[in-house]
N, C-alpha and C positions, 0 to 999 in steps of 0.2 A: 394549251391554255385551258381545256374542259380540265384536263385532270388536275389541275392547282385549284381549279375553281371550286370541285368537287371535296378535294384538300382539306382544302380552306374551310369549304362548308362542315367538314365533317369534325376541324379542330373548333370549331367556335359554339362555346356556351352560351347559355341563357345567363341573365343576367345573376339572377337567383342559385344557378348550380355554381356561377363562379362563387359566392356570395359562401355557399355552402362550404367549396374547397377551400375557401380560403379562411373560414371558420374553424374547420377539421384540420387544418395544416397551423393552423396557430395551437387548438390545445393540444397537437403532437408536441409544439413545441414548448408549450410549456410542460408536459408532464416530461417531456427529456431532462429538462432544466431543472424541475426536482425531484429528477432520480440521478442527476449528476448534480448535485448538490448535498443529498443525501451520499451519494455513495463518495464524494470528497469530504465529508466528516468523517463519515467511518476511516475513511483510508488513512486522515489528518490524528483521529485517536488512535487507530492501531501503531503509526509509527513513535507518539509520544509513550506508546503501551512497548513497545519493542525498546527503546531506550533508555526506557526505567529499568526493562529488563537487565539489558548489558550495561546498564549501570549498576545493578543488584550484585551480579555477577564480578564486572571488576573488582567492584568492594570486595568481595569474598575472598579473590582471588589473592589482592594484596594482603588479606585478613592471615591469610594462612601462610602469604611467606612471612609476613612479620613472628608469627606464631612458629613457625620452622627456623627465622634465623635467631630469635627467643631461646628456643632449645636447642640451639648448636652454640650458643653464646655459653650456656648453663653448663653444658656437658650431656646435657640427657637425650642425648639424639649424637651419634657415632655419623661422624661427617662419609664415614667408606659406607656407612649403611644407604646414608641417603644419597651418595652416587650414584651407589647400584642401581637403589629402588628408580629414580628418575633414568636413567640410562637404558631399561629396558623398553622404555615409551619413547625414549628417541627415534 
């Protein structure tokens, strides 16, 4: 029984230090809350920044087959050439 009493005594604040903790534990939590709100913006631009990218990209990509099957259409692009050339990157 001493030693719980002792415990006891030795967990229990002043009114003041609770007052204090519980002060210090709020603007941890607030500075949490905007630095996770700040760092959900960034992460929320970076991924609309990455899909403009690979959308930039698709474009291209489609850009240059149409442009590839343009001059195979014309004659000016040798269809055995452009097997090759893609076949060594398979």
């Amino acid at each position: 029984m001493e030693s719980k009493l002792i415990l006891l005594c030795y967990w229990s604040n002043t009114p003041q230090e609770n007052r204090l903790a519980h002060l210090a534990t709020a603007d941890q939590q607030r500075e949490l809350m905007r630095y996770m709100r700040g760092l959900n913006e960034w992460l929320e631009q970076d991924v609309h920044d990455r899909q403009n990218e690979i959308r930039g990209v698709h474009d291209r990509v489609d850009r240059l087959g149409q442009d590839v099957r343009k001059l195979l259409c014309t004659g000016m692009l040798e269809t055995a050439v452009f097997v090759d050339y893609w076949t060594d990157y398979i």
